[in-house]
C-alpha positions, 0 to 999 in steps of 0.5 A, spaced: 092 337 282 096 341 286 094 338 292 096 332 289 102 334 287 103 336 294 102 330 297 107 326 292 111 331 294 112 331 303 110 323 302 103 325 306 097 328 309 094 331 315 088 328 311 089 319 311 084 318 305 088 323 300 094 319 302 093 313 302 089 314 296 095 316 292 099 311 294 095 306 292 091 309 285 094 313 279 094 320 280 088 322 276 084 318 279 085 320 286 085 327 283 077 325 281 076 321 287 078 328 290 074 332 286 068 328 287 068 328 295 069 336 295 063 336 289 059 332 294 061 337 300 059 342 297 052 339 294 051 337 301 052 345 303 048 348 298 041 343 298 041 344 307 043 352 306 049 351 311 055 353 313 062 350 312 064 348 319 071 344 319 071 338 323 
């Protein structure tokens, strides 16, 4: 949520997903959505026995 708070607050993200996703559902619904993506990352990492590498 604070990253969603965050985005409300400047008005935008380096991230244009998170962004436009805010602005066009309710928070707590792009809060799950966020949770979700990062749940599927980390998933993703887990099962391949991977590094996180930033893009």
């Amino acid at each position: 949520m604070s990253v969603i708070r965050w985005v409300v607050r400047k008005g935008g993200s380096s991230n244009r997903w998170l962004a436009a996703l805010v602005a066009r559902k309710p928070r707590m619904v792009a809060a799950v959505a966020l949770a979700n993506t990062m749940a599927r990352m980390v998933w993703a990492m887990t099962t391949k026995q991977a590094n996180y590498r930033m893009a």
